[in-house]
N, C-alpha and C positions, 0 to 999 in steps of 0.2 A: 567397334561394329564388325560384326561377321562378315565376311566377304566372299564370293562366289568365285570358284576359278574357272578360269577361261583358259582356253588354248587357241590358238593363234595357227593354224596349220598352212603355213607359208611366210617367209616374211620376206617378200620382196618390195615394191612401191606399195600396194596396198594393203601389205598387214604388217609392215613398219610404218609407213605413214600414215597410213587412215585407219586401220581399227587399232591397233595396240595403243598408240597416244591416248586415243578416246574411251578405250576401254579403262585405262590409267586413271583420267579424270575421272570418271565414274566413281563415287564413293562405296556402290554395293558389288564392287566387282574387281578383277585385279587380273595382272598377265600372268598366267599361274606355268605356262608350258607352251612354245615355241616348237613349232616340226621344219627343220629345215636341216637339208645335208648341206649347207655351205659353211666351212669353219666359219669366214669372213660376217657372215649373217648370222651365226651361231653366237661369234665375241660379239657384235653389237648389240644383238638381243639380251646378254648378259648384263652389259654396259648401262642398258635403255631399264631394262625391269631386274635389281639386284634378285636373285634367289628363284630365279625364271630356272624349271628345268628342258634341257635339252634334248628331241627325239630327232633322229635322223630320216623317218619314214612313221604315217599318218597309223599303219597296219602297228608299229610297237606305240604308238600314244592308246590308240583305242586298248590295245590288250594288254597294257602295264600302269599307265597313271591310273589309278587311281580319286585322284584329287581334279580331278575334272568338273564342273557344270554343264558346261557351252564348249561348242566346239565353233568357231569361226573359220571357214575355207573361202583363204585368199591366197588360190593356187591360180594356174591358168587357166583357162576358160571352158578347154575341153574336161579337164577335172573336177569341174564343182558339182555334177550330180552323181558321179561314181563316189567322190569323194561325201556326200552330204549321204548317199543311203548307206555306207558303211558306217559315218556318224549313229545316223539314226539307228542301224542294227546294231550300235552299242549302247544304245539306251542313251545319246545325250543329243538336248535341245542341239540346235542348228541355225547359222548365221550363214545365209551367202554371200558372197561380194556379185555385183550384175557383172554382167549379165548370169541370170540365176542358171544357165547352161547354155548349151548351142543350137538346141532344137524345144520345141514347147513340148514337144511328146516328152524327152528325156524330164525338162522339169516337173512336168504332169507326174509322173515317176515316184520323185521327190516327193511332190506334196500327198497324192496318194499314201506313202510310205509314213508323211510323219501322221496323217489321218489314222491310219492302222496302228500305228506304236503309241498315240494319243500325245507326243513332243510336239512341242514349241519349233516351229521353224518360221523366218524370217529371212528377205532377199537387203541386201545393203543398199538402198536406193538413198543415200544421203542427199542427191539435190534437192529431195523436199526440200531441205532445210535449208536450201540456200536463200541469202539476204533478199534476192531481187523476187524470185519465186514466194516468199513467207510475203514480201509487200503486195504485188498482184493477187494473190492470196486475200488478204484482208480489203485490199479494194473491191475484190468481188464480192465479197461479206457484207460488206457496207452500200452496195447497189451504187457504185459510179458509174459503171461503164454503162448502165441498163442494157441493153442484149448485144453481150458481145457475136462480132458478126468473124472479126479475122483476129487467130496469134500468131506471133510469128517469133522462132525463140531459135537460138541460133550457138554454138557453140564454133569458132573458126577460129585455127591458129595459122601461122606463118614460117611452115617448116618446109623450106623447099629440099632441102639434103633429107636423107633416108637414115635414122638414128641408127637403126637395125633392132633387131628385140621381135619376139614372135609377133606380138600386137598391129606391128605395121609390116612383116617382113613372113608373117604365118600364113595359111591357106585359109580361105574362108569357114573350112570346114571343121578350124577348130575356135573358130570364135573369132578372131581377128579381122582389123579390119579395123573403118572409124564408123561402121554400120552398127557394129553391138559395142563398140566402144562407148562411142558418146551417144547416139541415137537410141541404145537403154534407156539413157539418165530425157532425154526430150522427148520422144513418146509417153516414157510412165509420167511425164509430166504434165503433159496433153490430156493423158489420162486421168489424170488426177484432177484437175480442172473440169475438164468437159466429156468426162463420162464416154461410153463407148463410142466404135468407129463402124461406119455403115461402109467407106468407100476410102480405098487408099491408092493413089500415086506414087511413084518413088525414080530417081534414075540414081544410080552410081558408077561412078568412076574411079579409073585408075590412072592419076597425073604425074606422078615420079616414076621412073625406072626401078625395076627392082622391088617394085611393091605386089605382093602378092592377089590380097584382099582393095576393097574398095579403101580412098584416102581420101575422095571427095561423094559428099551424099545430098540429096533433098526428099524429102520426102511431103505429102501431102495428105490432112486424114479428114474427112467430114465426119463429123461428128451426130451421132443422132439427135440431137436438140439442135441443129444448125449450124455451128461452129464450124468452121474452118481452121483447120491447124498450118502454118506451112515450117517447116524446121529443116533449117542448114545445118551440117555438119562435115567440116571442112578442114586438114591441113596445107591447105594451100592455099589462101587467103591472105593475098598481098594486104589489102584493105578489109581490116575486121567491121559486119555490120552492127548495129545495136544487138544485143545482147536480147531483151525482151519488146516487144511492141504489141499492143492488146489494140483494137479497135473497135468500139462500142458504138449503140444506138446515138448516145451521149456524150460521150468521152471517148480517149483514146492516152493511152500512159506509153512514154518509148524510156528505156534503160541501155547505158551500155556499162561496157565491163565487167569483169569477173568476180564473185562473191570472193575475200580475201581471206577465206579459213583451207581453204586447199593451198595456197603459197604461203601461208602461216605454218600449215603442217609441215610443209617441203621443207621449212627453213629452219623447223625443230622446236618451234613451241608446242605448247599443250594450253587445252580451253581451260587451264586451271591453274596458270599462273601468276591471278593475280590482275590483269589488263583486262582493258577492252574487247571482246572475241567477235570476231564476225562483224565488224564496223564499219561504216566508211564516211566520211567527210561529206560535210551538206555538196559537194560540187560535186561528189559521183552521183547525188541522189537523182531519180527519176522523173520525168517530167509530166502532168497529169492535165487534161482537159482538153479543150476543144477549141478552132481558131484562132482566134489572138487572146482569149482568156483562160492561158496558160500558168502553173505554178510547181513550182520544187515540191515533191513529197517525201518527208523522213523514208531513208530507204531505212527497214525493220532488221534488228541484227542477226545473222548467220546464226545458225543452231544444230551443228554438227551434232555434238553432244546430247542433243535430246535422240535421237535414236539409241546408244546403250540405254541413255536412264530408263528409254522404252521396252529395252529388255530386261534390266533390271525388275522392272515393276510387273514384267510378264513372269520372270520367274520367281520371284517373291510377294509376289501382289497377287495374282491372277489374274492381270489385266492382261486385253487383249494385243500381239504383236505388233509392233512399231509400224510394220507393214506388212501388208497380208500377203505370200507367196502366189494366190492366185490374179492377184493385179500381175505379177511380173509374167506370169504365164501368159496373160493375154497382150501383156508388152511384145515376149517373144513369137507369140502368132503372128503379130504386125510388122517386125521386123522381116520372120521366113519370108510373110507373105510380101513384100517391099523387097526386098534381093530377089522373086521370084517375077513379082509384073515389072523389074529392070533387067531382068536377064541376068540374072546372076550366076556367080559359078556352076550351083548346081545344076544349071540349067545345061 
């Protein structure tokens, strides 16, 4: 089978561990070219994809490989939209890692640009496809909850020391923070669910020393169909809350824990080895109904991997993108706008 080459332009946490594996498993598609100046990233990249070539800077992949399809930019945060219109001015499709830039005008940009050039562009929003989100997912599909009134979705970890790395230790103004970290992947999720926001809340804070950007967030969105969103985003969370909790007319489902295809990647497998992907044990599953006639529901497996096969089938199929760049643009309206009615830096 013909295979499509991809370029991978960055490889740090997320285009060593979240898109290059996954582009890997992907049958119509391969790591064909790696852009990183770091030897140490450069030999692992070698190690990881045999016959992978090496660019030191994004400006000689555009004007040298050749053998390119797709260009995936999983750089830092303030580079995904300088770096995605130089993409597209080289004539190749476009993958961004979220958040799709730092500001919704800059992403606007973007998708303008690949509207003009008539390329495929697409933002990385893989929590679609996480286990607990595909289950909620399908509950709504099936009319359990009858009119969901409250979600409440929550990402919180328990890191009271400061790692360092731009992400937690950068200025807001280039992306950092756990505002566009994680509140990317909970907003488009909200959004994904329940449709646009009429009305948004938000406070953020900074609980460590030494942090630049927000490390503690909530945000709140009404939804125009009635929904209420509320979403935590936290490293500093002695005690983690439930992961998802939906509350219906009729029902109400509460989940915790973390879908296990992100500490699967961390630890170096690939969704093509053969096992289980994206699984968990009837005791993580979630729990569905209402008062005391309560029950376990199959939490539905992690599906990382369907996003390339999504690009795959956009560039060999004609199907439409895995995910449409203007959801994330109105992701990042919500966020400016949520760092802006908390007082945020820019203010």
């Amino acid at each position: 089978m013909d295979q499509l080459g991809v370029a991978v332009i960055g490889y740090g946490l997320a285009g060593a561990v979240f898109h290059a594996p996954l582009i890997a498993a992907e049958p119509r598609l391969r790591v064909a070219s790696v852009v990183t100046s770091s030897e140490e990233r450069a030999a692992q990249a070698r190690a990881e994809h045999p016959g992978v070539r090496i660019w030191a800077t994004a400006e000689e992949l555009f004007a040298q490989d050749e053998d390119v399809d797709l260009a995936v930019i999983a750089t830092p945060n303030r580079t995904h939209a300088p770096l995605a219109l130089k993409a597209l001015a080289a004539g190749l499709p476009v993958v961004v890692d979220k958040p799709f830039a730092v500001t919704a005008a800059d992403a606007q940009e973007v998708v303008e640009a690949a509207e003009r050039t008539d390329l495929p562009l697409s933002v990385f929003q893989n929590r679609r496809w996480d286990n607990d989100f595909l289950t909620v997912r399908a509950l709504l599909d099936a009319g359990e909850f009858g009119e969901v009134r409250r979600f409440e979705s929550r990402f919180e970890r328990w890191r009271p020391e400061v790692k360092g790395g731009w992400r937690e230790v950068g200025p807001a103004e280039d992306g950092a923070g756990i505002l566009f970290d994680l509140g990317a992947h909970l907003v488009d999720q909200a959004l994904t669910l329940f449709g646009p926001v009429v009305e948004v809340y938000a406070e953020l804070d900074r609980r460590r020393p030494g942090v630049a950007a927000d490390d503690d967030a909530f945000i709140a969105l009404t939804h125009a169909q009635g929904t209420r969103s509320q979403l935590w985003m936290s490293a500093v969370a002695p005690q983690l809350g439930p992961r998802l909790r939906v509350l219906g007319s009729t029902n109400g489902y509460t989940v915790s824990g973390l879908d296990p295809q992100e500490s699967a990647l961390r630890a170096g497998r690939r969704p093509d080895d053969g096992k289980p992907w994206g699984t968990v044990d009837p005791e993580a599953w979630g729990i569905l109904g209402a008062g005391a006639d309560l029950r376990a529901v199959p939490t539905r497996p992690g599906d990382y991997p369907a996003f390339y096969a999504g690009m795959a089938a956009t560039l060999l199929d004609g199907a439409p993108v895995p995910v449409d760049p203007r959801d994330a643009v109105e992701t990042l309206r919500i966020l400016e706008y949520a760092r802006h009615v908390a007082g945020g830096p820019e203010d």
